[in-house]
N, C-alpha and C positions, 0 to 999 in steps of 0.2 A: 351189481347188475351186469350179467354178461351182454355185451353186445356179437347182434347177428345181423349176418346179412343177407338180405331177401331176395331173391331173383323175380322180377316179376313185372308185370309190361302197361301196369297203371300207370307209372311216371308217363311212358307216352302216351295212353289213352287222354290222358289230364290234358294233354297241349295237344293231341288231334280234334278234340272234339269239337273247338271252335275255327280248325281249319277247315273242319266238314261243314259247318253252319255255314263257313264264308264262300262255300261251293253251291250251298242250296238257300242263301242269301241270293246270289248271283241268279240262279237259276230260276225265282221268284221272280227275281225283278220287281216293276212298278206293276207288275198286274194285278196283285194283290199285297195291297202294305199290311195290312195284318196275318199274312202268312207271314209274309217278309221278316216281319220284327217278331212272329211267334218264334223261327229258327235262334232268333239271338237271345231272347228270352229261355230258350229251351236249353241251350249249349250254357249258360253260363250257370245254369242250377244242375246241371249235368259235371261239368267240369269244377262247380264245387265240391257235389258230393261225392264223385272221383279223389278227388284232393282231402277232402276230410274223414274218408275208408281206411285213409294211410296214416293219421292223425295217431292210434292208438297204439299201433306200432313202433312209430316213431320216439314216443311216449315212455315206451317197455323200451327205450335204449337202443332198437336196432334201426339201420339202413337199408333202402329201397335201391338197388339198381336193376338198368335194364338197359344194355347195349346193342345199338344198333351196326355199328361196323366199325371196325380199326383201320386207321387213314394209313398210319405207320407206325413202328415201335413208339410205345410214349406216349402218343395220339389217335386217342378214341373218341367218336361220337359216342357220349355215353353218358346218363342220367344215374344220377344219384340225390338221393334222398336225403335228409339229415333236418338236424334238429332246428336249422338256419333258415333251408331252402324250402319246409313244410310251415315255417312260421309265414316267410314273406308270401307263399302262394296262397296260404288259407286268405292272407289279409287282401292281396289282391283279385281272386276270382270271389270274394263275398264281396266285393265293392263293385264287381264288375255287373255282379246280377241287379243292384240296385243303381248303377248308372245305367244301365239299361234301357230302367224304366222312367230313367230322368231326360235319357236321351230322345224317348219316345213322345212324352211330353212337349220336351222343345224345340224337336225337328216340327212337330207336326202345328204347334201352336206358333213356330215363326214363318212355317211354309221351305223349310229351307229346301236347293236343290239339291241334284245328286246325292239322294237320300240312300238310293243303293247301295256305290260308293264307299256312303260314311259309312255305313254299318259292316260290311266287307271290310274295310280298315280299321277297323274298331276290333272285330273278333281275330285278324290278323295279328294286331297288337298284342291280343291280352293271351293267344297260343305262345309267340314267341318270347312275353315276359314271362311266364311259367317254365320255359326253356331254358330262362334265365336260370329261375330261381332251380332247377332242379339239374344242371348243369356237374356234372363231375371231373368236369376240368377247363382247362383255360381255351380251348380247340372252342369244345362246345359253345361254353360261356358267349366269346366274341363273335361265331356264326350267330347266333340269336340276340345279342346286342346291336349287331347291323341292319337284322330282319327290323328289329323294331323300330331303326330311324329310318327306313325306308317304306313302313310302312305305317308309321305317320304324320312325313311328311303333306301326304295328298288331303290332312285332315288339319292341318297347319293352314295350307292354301286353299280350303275346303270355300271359301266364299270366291275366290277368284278374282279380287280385285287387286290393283296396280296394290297397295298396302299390303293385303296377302299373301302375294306372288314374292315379296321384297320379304316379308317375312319369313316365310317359306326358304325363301333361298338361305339367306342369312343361319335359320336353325340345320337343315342339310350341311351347309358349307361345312360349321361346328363342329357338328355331331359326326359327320363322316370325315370330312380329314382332318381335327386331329385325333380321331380316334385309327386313318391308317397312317399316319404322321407318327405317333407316340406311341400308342395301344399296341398296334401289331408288331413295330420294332421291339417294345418291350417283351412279347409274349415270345417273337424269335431270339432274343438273347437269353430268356428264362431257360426255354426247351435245349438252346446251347451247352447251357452250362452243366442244368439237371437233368437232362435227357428227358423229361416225362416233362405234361402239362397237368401231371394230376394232383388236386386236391389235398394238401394234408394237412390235420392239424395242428402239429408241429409246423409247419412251414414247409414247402419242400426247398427253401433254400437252406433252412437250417442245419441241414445234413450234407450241403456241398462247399459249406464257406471255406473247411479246411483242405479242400482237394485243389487249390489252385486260385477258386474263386476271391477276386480281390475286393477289397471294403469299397474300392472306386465305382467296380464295377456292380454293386449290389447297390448303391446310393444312386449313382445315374439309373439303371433299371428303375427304380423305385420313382424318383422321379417323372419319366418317362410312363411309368403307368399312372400316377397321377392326373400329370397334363393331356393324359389320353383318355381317361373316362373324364370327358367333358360333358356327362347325363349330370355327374353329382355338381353340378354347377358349381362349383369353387371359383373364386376371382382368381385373375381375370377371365379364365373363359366362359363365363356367365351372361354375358349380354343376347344372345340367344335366346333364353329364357323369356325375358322381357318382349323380345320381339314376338314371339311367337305367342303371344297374346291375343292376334290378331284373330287367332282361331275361334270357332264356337262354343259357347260357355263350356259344354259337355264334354269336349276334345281339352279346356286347360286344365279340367278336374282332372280328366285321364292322363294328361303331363306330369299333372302334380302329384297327386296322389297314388294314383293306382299303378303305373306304367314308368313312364320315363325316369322323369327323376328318379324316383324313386330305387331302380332298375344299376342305375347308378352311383349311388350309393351304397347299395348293396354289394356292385363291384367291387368297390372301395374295402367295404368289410373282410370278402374273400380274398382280396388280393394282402391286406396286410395282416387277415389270421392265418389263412389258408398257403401264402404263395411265400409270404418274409415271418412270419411266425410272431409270437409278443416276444420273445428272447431275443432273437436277430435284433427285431427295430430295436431294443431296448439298448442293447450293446453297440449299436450303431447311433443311439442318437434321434435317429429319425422318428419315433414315436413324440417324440417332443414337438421336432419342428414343425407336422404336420395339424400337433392339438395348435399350436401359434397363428400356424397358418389358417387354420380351418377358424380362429378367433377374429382372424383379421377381417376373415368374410363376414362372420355374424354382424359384429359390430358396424361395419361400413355398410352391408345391404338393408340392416335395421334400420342406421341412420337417413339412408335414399328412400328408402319406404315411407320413410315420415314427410316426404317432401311431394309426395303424388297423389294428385287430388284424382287422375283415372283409379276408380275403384280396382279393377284387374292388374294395374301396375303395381297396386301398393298391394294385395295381395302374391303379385309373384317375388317381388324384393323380398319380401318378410319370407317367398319357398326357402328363395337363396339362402337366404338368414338361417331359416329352420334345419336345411337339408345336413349345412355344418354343424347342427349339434350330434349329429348320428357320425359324423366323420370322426369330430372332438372325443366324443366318449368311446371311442374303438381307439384313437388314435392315446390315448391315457394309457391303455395297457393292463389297466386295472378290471380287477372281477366286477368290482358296482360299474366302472365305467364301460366296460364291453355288453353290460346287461341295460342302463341304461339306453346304451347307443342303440340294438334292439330294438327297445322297447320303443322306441321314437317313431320307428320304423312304421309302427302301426298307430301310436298313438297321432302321431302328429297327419297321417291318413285321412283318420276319423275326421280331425279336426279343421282342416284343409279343405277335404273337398264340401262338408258345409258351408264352408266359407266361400267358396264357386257356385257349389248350388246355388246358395243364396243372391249371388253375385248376377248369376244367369236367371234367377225368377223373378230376381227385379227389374232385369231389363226388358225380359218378354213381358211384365207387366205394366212399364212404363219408358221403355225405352231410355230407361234413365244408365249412365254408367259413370257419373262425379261421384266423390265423394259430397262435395261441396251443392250436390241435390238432395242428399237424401234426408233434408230437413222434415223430421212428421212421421216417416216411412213406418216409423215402428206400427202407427196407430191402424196405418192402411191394410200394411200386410204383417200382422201382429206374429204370425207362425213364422213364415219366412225371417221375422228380423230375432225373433225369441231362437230358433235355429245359429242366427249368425253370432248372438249373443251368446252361444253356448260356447262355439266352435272357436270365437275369438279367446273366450278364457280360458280354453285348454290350450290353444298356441301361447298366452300368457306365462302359463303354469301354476295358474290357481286353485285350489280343489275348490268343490269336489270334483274337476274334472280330470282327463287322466291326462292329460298332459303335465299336470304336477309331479306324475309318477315318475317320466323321464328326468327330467332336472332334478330329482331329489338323488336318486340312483348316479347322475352326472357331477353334482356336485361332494358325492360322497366318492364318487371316482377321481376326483380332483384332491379330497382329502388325501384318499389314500394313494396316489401318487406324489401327495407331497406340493402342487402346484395349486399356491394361495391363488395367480394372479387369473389363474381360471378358472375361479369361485368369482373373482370379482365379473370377469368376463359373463359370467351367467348371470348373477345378478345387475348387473348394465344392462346386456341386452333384454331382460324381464321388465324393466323398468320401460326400455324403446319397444318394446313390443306393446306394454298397456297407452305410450304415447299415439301407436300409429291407430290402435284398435278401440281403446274407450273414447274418443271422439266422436267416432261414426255411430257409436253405441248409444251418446248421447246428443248426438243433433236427431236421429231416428225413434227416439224416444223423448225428449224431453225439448225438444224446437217444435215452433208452429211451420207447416209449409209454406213456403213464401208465396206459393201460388195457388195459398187455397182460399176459395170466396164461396157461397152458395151457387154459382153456375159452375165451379169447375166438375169434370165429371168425376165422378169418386172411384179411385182406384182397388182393384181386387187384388185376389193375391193370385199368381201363376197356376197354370192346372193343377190339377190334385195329382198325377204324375210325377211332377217336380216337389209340388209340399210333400207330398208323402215321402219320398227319397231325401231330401235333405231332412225332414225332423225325424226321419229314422237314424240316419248317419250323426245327428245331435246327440239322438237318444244313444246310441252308442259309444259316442264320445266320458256321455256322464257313465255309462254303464261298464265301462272300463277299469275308472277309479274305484268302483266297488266291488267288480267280479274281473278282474286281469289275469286269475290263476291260470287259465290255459297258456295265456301269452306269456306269463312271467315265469311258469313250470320250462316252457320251451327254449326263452332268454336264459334261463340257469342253467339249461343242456349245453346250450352254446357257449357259453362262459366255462362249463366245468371243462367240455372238449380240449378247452386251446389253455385253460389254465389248471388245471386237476383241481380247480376249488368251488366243491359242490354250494 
């Protein structure tokens, strides 16, 4: 299959289109909320099927670029397409169009304020994570990694309370210095050494180790980009995460799943396929320390998740926990493991923000947010908990759901690297995942309510808005494990790119 490259000005079409919603977002205002949220609703089926025009192409082997202006030699704002950057966009502007309408739901059924606002920083977000994803070099990349923590910080602090404001700060602090602390020192020592920030799949260090470049100096870099993409939550700069919990349900789905995190990890991926290549780390070692490292996180986030009886806490430990398996299986080196790591990408999406939906329809329907309430819950709101019930056992890794897909692909990437002890690591944390999640599965379904008598008022389930959008994203969860071949056709492209092993 030859590949080609396309010239052509979709990639920015895909990420203007929700900068314009967020201009005639603004320009609605409160005078009509259903204009208002018809722009955001419009721009994210718009900016999907932008994003899935480029699908087939992509498909047939070739690349989408389209340049908007050269800073300096090396350093271009400039989008490129590939078979990486069309997987994580499709996944994230299809979840955008269905938070949407979850968010429409739950702004409107808790009354919240500055609804303008959130929805402005919501299509701000989800322009500049497609910025992310379709990003053809390290310039770009990190311009659009800042848009995004600055544009949702104001949905962090979105309730404006002394709590908020505290959290707020704390996630900003994080996310912006050490990302100019680590991130931008590493991206000027890269450009140093290899004169270009671009993209390759070889690595482009792989081609200047022997011009001077010393192993010192490739190890500290590497590092230093590490501890600077502090999106992909790795210990210790993870505490952030937790905090910014304080935000509204629909903003931790878009942390979790769609945007941030996610966003961040993704870095992760580019910077050790794309920037150090699987041959470099390999020769160096550091493909190892990082699966280690990245174990150390699962393990211990897993462990603090089981100890948080706030429902939103112990679904964000368990991000923590999850976010590392997509680090782990890139960080392996291996074909099963680079395609797992992928696959997580999306799998673990699915399955996450059910787990938020769900998290947010039970509070708008009862203000409830313990673990240690939701005694009964299953009976009250049978969709909502049948939804969380889904989305828990693919963060498990149990079929038929798809999050089985990744661990199985991870742990054959563990095979074939040769490292028993993370096999064992995946099956520990499988085990701490079904401790933190079948619990709440069974006080919600099989405990009586402690506070139900005949005068208590009988609880419903959250708008049809919110049910509809989380047993969609359930339903897709399951629909994964039986039809994944788009995603796993596109996780093979990516794997064959950086390893010649189709």
């Amino acid at each position: 299959m030859e590949t080609a490259v396309i010239y052509s000005i979709k990639p920015l079409l895909a990420i203007s289109v929700s900068l314009i919603a967020g201009l005639l977002i603004f320009l609605t205002g409160e005078r009509s909320r259903n204009l208002r949220e018809s722009w955001t609703i419009l721009a994210s089926v718009i900016k999907f099927t932008i994003i899935a025009s480029m699908v087939p192409s992509i498909l047939a082997g070739n690349v989408i670029e389209y340049t908007i202006i050269s800073i300096a030699p090396g350093m271009l704002l400039q989008f490129r397409v590939d078979a990486l950057g069309i997987f994580f966009a499709i996944t994230a502007s299809f979840l955008w169009i269905i938070t949407s309408f979850y968010s429409i739901g739950y702004v409107r059924a808790m009354k919240e304020h500055a609804q303008t606002r959130y929805f402005i920083c919501f299509a701000i977000a989800l322009s500049a994570t497609i910025g992310v994803a379709f990003s053809a070099n390290l310039f770009t990349t990190f311009l659009f990694y800042e848009i995004i923590t600055l544009s949702t910080y104001p949905l962090v602090a979105h309730k404006e309370t002394p709590e908020a404001m505290k959290g707020a700060r704390k996630y900003v602090t994080y996310l912006l210095g050490t990302s100019i602390a680590f991130q931008l020192f590493a991206i000027f020592l890269t450009y140093s050494a290899a004169g270009t920030l671009d993209y390759s799949y070889a690595g482009i260090f792989n081609s200047v180790r022997g011009n001077g470049v010393s192993d010192t100096f490739l190890i500290v870099t590497f590092i230093l980009f590490m501890a600077g993409i502090t999106k992909a939550g790795m210990m210790p700069f993870h505490s952030w995460l937790p905090a910014a919990m304080v935000a509204p349900t629909p903003v931790s789905a878009l942390l979790h799943a769609v945007a941030v995190v996610k966003t961040g990890v993704f870095v992760v991926v580019k910077v050790v396929l794309h920037i150090f290549g699987i041959n470099l780390l390999s020769q160096l070692g550091l493909g190892t320390a990082l699966a280690y490292f990245a174990s150390f996180t699962i393990i211990v986030a897993s462990t603090i998740a089981l100890r948080q009886d706030n429902l939103k806490a112990r679904l964000a430990y368990s991000t923590v926990s999850q976010l590392s398996y997509i680090i782990l299986g890139v960080a392996l080196l291996t074909p099963s493991g680079i395609t797992g790591s992928v696959m997580h990408i999306v799998l673990h999406a699915f399955g996450k923000i059910s787990l938020f939906f769900a998290a947010g329809a039970i509070y708008v329907a009862t203000h409830k947010t313990k673990v240690s309430e939701l005694d009964g819950i299953g009976k009250q709101m049978p969709f909502t908990m049948a939804a969380f019930t889904l989305g828990a056992i693919s963060m498990i890794g149990l079929p038929p759901l798809g999050g089985f897909l990744s661990k199985w692909f991870l742990g054959i990437g563990a095979i074939e690297a040769g490292q028993i002890p993370i096999i064992i690591v995946i099956a520990t944390s499988t085990i701490l995942n079904a401790c933190y999640f079948l619990p709440i599965i069974y006080r919600a379904f099989f405990k009586e309510a402690a506070d139900s008598t005949d005068k208590t008022p009988s609880i419903k389930e959250a708008p049809p808005l919110m049910v509809g959008a989380l047993v969609l994203t359930a339903s897709g969860a399951v629909a994964l494990f039986f039809k994944p071949s788009l995603f796993l056709d596109l996780a093979r492209m990516v794997t064959a790119s950086v390893t010649g092993v189709n």
